[in-house]
N, CA, C and O atoms as a DFTB+ gen file, in Angstrom:
336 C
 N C O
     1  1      15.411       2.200      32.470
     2  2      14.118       2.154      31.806
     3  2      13.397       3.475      31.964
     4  3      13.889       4.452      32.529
     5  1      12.066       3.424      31.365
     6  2      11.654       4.537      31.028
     7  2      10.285       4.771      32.510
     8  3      10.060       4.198      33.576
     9  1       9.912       5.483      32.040
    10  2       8.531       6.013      33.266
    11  2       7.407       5.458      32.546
    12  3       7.060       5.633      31.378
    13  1       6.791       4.593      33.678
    14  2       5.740       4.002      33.202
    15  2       4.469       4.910      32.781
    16  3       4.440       6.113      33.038
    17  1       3.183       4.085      31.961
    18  2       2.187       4.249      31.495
    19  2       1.347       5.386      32.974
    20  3       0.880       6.523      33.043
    21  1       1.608       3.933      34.158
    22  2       0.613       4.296      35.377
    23  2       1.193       5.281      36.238
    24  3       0.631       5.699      37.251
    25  1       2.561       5.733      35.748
    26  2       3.322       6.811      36.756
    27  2       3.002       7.926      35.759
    28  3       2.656       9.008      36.233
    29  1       3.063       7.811      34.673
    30  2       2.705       9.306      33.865
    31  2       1.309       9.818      33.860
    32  3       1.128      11.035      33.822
    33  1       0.048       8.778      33.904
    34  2      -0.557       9.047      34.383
    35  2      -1.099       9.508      35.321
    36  3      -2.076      10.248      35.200
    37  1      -0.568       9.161      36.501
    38  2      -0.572       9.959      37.996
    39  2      -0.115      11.084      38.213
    40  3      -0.456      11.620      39.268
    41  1       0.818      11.821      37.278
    42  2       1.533      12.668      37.281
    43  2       0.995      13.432      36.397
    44  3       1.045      14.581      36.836
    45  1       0.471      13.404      35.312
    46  2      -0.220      14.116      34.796
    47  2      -1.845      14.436      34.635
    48  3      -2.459      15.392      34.160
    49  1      -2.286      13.069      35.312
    50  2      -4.014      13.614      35.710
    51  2      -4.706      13.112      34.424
    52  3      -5.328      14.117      34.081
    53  1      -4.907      12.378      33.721
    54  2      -5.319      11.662      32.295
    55  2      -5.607      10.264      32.201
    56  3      -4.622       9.803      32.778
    57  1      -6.262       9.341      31.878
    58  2      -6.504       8.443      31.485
    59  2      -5.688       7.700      31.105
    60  3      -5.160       8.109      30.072
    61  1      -5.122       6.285      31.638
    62  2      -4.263       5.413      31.138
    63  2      -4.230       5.457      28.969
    64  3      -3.376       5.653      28.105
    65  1      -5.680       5.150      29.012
    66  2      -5.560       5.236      27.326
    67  2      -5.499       6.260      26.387
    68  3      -5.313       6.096      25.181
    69  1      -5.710       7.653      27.141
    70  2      -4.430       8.855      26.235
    71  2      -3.578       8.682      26.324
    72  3      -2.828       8.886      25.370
    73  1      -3.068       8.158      27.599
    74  2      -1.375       8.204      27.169
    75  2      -1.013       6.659      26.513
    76  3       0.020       6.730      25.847
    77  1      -1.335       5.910      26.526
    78  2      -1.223       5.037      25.377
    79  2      -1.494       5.285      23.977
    80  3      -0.728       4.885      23.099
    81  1      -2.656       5.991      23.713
    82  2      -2.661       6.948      21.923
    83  2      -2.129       7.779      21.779
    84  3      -2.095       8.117      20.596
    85  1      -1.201       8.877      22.956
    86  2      -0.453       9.733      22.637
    87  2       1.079       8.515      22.456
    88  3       1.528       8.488      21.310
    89  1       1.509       7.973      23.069
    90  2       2.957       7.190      22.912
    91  2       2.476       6.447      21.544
    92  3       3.224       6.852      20.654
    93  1       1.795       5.782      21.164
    94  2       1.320       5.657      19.580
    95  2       1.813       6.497      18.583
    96  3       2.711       6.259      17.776
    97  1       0.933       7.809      18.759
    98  2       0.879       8.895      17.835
    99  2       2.472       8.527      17.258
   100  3       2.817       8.187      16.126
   101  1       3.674       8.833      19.075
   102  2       5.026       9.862      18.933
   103  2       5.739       8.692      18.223
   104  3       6.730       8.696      17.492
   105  1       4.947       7.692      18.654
   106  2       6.218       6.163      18.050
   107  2       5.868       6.354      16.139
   108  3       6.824       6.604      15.405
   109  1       4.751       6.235      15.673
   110  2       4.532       6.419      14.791
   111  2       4.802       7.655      13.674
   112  3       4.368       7.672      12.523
   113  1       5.387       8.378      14.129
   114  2       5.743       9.737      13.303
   115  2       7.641       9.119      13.401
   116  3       8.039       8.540      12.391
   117  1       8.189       9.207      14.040
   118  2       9.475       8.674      13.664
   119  2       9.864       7.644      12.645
   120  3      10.960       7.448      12.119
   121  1       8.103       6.702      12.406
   122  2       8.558       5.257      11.371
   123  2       8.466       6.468      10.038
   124  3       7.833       7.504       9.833
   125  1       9.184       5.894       9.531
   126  2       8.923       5.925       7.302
   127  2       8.330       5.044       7.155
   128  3       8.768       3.993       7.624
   129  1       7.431       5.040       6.650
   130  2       6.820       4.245       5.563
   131  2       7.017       4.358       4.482
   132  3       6.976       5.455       3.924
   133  1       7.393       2.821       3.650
   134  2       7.893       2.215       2.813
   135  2       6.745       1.964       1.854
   136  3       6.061       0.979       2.133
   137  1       6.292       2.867       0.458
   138  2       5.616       3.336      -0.365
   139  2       6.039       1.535      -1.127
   140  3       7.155       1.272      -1.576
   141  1       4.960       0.610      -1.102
   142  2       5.420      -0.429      -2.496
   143  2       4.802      -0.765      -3.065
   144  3       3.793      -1.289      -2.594
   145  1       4.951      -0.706      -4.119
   146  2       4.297      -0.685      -5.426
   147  2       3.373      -2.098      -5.647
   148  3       3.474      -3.148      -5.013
   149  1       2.485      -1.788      -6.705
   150  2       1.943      -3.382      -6.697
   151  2       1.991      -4.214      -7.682
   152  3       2.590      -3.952      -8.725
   153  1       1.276      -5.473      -7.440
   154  2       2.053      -6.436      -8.474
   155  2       2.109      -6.344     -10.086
   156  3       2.852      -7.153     -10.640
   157  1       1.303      -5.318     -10.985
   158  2       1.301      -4.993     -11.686
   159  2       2.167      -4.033     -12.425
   160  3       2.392      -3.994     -13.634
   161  1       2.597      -3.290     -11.498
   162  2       3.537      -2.191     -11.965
   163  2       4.798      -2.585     -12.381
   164  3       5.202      -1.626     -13.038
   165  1       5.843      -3.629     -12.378
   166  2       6.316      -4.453     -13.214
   167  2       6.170      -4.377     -14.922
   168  3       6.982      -4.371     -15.846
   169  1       5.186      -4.342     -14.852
   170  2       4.299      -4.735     -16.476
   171  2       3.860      -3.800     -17.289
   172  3       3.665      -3.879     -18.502
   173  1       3.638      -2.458     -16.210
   174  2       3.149      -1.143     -16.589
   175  2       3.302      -0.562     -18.013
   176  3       2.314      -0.035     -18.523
   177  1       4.121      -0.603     -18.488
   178  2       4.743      -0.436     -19.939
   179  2       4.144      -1.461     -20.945
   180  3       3.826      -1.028     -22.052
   181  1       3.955      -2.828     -20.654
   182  2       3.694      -3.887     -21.386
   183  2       2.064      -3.297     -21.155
   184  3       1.608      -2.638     -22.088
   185  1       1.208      -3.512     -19.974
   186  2       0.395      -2.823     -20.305
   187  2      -0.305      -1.773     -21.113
   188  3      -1.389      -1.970     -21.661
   189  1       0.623      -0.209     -21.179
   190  2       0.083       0.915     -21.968
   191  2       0.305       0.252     -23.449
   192  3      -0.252       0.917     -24.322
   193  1       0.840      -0.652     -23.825
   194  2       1.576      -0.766     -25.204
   195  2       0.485      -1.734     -25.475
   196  3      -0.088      -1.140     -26.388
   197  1      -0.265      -2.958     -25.270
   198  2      -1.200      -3.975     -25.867
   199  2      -2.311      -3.096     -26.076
   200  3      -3.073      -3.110     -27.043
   201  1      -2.349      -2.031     -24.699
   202  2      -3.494      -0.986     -24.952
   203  2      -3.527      -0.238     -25.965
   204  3      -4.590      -0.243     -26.586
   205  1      -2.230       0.785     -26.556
   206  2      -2.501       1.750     -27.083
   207  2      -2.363       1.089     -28.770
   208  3      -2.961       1.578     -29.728
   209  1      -1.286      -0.313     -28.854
   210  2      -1.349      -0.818     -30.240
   211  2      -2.033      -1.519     -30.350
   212  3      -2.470      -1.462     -31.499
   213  1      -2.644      -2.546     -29.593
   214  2      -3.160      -3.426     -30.389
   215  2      -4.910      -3.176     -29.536
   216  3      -5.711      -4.106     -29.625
   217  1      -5.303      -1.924     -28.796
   218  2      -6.602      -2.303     -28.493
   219  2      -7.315      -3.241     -27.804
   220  3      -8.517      -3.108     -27.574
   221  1      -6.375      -4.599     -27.304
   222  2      -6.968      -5.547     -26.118
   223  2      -8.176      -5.459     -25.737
   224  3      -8.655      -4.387     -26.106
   225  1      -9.093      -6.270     -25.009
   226  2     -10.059      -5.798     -24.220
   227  2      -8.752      -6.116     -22.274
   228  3      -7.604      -6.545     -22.152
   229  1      -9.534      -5.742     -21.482
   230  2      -8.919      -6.418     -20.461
   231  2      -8.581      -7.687     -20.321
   232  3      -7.402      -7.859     -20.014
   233  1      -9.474      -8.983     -20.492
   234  2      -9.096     -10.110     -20.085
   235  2      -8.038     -10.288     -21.014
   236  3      -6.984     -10.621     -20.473
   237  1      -7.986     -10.135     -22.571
   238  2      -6.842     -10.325     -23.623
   239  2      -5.472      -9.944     -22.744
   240  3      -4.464     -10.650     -22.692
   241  1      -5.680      -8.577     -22.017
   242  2      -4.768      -7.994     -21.810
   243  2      -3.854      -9.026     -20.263
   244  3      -2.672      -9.371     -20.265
   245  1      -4.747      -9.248     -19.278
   246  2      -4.406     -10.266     -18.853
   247  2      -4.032     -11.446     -19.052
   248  3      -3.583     -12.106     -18.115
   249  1      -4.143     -11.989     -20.380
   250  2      -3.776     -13.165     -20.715
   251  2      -2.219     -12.975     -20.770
   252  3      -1.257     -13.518     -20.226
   253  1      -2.386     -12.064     -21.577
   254  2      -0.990     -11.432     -22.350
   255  2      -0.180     -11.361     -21.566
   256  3       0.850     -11.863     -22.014
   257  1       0.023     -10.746     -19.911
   258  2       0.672     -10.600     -18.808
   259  2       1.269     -12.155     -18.140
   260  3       2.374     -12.686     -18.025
   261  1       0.141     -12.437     -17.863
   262  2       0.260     -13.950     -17.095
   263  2       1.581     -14.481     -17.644
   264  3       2.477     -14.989     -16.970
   265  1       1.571     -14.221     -19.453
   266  2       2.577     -15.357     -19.926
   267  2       3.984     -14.320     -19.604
   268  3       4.976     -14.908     -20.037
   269  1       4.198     -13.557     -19.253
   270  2       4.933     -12.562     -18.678
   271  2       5.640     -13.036     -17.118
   272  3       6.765     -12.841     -16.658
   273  1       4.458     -13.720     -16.577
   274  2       4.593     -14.224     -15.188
   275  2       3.787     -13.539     -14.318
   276  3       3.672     -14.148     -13.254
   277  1       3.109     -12.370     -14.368
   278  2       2.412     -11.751     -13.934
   279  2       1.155     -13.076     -13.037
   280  3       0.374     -13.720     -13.737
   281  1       1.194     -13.254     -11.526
   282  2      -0.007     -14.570     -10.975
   283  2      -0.875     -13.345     -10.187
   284  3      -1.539     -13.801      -9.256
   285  1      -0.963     -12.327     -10.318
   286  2      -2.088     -11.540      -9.682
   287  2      -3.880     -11.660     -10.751
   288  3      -3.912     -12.474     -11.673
   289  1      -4.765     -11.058     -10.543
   290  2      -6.167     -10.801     -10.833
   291  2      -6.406      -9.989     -11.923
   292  3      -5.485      -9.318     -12.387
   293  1      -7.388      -9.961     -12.342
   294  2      -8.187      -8.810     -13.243
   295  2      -8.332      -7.853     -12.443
   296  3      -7.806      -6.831     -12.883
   297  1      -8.978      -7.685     -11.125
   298  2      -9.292      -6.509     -10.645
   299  2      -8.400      -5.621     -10.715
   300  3      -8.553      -4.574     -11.344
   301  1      -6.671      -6.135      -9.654
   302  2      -6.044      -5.460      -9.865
   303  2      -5.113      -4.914     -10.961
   304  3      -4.284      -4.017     -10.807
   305  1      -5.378      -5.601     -12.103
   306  2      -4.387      -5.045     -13.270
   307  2      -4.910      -4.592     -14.184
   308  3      -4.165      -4.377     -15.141
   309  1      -6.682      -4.162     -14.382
   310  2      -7.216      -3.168     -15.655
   311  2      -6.882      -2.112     -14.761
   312  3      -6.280      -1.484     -15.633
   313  1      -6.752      -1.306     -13.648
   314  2      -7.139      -0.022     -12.758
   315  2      -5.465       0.606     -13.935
   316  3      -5.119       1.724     -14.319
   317  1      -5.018      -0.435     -14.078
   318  2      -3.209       0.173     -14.386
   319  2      -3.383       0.535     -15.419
   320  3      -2.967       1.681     -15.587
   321  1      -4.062      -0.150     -16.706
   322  2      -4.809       0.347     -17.630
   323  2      -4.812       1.171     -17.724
   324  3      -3.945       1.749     -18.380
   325  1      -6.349       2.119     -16.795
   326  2      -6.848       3.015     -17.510
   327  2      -6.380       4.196     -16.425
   328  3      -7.072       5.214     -16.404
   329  1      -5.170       4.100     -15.472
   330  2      -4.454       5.779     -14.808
   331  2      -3.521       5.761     -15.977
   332  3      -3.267       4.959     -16.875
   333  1      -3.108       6.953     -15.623
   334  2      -1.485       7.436     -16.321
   335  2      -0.494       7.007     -16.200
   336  3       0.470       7.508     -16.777
């Protein structure tokens, strides 16, 4: 096993809870994080297309999805709308 929290501390003269936010920091830079997308982006295409042909308002445009299968909100699926 490894050297404890309360022995590195003694040994180095610091506060138990730096060296608990420093072993944080080092654990956390080794993870990847896994970028995932949200429930809308699926649809993204079906989206720009009710938009750019047929003019929708949002809720239309949500209707339109749902029957797609789309079970997420309004909030989150006009924002997809109106980025690039």
């Amino acid at each position: 096993m490894g050297t404890s929290k309360r022995d590195i501390t003694r040994e180095i003269g610091i506060s138990r809870n730096t060296v608990s936010r420093m072993l944080k920091k080092t654990r956390r830079q080794g993870k990847k994080i896994k970028k995932r997308g949200s429930k809308p982006d699926p649809r993204r295409e079906k989206i720009h297309a009710l938009i750019d042909e047929h003019n929708l308002s949002g809720v239309r445009i949500l209707e339109e999805i749902r029957k797609l299968g789309y079970n997420g909100g309004y909030t989150i699926s006009m924002p997809i709308g109106l980025r690039g």
